[in-house]
N, C-alpha and C positions, 0 to 999 in steps of 0.2 A: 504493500500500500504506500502509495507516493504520500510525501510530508502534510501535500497540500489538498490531499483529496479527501470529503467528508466524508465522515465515520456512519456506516448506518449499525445499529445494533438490534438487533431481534431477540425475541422471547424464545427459548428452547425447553421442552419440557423433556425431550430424550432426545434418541440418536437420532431417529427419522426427520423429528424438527431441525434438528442441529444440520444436516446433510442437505435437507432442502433450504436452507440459509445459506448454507455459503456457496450451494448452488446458483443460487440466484442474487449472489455478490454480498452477500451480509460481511462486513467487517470484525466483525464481533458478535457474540449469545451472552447474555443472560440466562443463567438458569434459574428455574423456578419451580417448584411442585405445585400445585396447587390453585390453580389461576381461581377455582371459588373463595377462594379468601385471599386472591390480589395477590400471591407469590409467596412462597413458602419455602423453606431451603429445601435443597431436594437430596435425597442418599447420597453419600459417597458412593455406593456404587452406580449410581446413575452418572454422576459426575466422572467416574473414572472411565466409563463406558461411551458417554458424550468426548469426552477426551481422547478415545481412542479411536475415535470415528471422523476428528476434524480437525484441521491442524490452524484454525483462527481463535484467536483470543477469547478466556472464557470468564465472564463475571460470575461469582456464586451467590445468590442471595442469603444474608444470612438474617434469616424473620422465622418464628417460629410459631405466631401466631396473630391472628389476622388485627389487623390496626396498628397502630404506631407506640404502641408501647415494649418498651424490652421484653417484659414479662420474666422469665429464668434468664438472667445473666448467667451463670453459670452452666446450667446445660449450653446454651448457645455458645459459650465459647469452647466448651467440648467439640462442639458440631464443626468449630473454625476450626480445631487445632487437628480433626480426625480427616476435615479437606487437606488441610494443609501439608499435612503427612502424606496424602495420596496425592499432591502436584498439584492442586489449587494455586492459582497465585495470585488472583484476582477477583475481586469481592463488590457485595452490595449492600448496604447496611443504611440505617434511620432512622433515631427512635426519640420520641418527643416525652415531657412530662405532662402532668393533665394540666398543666398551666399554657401548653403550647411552647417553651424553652427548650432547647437541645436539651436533652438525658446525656450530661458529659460523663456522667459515670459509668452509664453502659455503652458510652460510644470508646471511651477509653480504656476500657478493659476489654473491648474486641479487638478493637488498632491496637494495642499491643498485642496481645496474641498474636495479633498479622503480622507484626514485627517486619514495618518496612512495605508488605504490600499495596501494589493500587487499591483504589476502592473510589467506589460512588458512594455519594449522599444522596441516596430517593427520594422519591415525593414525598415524604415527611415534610420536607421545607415546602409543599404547600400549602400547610396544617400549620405552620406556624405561627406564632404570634408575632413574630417581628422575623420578618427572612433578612434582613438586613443584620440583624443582631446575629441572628443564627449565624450567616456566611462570618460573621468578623467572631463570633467564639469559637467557632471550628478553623480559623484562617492556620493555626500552627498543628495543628495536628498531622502526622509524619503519613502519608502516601492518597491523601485527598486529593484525586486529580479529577474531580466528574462532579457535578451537579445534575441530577435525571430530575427534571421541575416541568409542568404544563405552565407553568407561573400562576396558576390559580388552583385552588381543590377543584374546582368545577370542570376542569380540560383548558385547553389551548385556546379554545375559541373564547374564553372568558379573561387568558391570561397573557395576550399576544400584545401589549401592551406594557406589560410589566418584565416578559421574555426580551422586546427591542430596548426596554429601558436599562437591563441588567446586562445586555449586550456591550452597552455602550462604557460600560465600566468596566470592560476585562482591563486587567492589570490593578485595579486600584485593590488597596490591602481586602482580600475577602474576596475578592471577583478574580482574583489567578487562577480556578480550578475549570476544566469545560462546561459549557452546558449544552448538555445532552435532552432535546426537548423531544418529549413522551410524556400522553396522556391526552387520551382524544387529538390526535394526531391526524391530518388528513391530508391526503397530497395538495390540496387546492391552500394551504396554510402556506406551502414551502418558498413562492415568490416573496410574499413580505419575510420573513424568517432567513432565506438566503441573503436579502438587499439589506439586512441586519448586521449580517457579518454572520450568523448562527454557522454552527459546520457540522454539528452532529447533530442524528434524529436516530428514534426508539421507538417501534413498530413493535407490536401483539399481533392483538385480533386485528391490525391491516392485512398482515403476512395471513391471517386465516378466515377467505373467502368465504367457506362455508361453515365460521362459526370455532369456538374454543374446543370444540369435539373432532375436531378435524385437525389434522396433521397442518403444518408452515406448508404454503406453497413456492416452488419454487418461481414460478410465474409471476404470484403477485410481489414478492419482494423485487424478483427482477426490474418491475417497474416503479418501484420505490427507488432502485438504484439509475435509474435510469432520469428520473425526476431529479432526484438530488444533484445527481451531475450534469445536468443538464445546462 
């Protein structure tokens, strides 16, 4: 992948997902169990199995239970340290307190466990009380390279606005990490969002035409990647 060309990342739930994504030029996978509760870590042996089926970059989601709260710190970081072991090296994590504030306690005791790996920060920061606050409490945290935001809870169509506005700040302390926009996500968004400067997008249920029951196509991502680079 050239320096300058957009990242698309897809949702993988196994090998057959995974296979039809990079078929159809996926950059990267996400994995996830569980798409009824919005993404779930998925087994190590699914992950070692997706691994061994594709040779593009693999995010692991590490959520163990639906909504934004850590819930078991400590299993979960079982669950990092049992990917880890099996050649994880790239992760997805985000966990709020009921006040809406980054959970630095459980976001710190995962990122270390990672010890050095990338990682995304999920839509949690669209759940926040202050994403401004959030990006500038997380700015030092060791392998934050991704922000996954629609800019709104509601999707993109509510948050494209607040997407071109946080565009306009990469570089300032807290806007160094990408952002990766997913969440209701449509091709018809990608003109304004490209003319942003944006350069990565994050496609699910795009990639699957006939529904979350249905296997990634490789067709329709094909024409995700085709859009992007257009």
């Amino acid at each position: 992948m050239s320096s300058n060309r957009a990242v698309l990342e897809v949702i993988a739930l196994d090998e057959e997902d995974a296979v039809a994504a990079q078929t159809g030029g996926a950059d990267r996978l996400e994995l996830v169990t569980d798409m009824a509760a919005d993404g779930l870590t998925p087994s190590t042996a699914s992950f070692a199995a997706i691994r061994a089926a594709v040779d593009i970059p693999l995010r692991v989601m590490l959520r163990l239970a639906d909504g934004f709260a850590a819930g078991d710190v400590d299993a979960l970081a079982g669950r990092a340290e049992e990917l880890r072991a099996a050649g994880a090296d790239e992760f997805v994590l985000g966990f709020l307190t009921a006040d809406g504030d980054p959970d630095l306690v459980a976001v710190e005791r995962l990122v270390a466990v990672l010890d050095g790996c990338r990682w995304t920060f999920h839509r949690a920061i669209d759940r926040a009380a202050d994403r401004d606050g959030l990006r500038k409490r997380l700015a030092d945290l060791p392998g934050l390279d991704t922000y996954l935001t629609a800019g709104a809870a509601t999707g993109v169509d509510d948050g494209l606005a607040t997407l071109t506005a946080e565009a306009a700040r990469t570089g300032e302390p807290g806007y160094e990490p990408q952002i990766l926009v997913g969440g209701g996500l449509r091709l018809d968004h990608l003109p304004v969002l490209r003319a942003a400067g944006l350069t990565a997008f994050h496609i699910g249920g795009a990639a699957r035409p006939r529904g979350w029951t249905a296997p990634v196509s490789p067709e329709a991502v094909r024409t995700w990647r085709e859009a992007i680079d257009a």
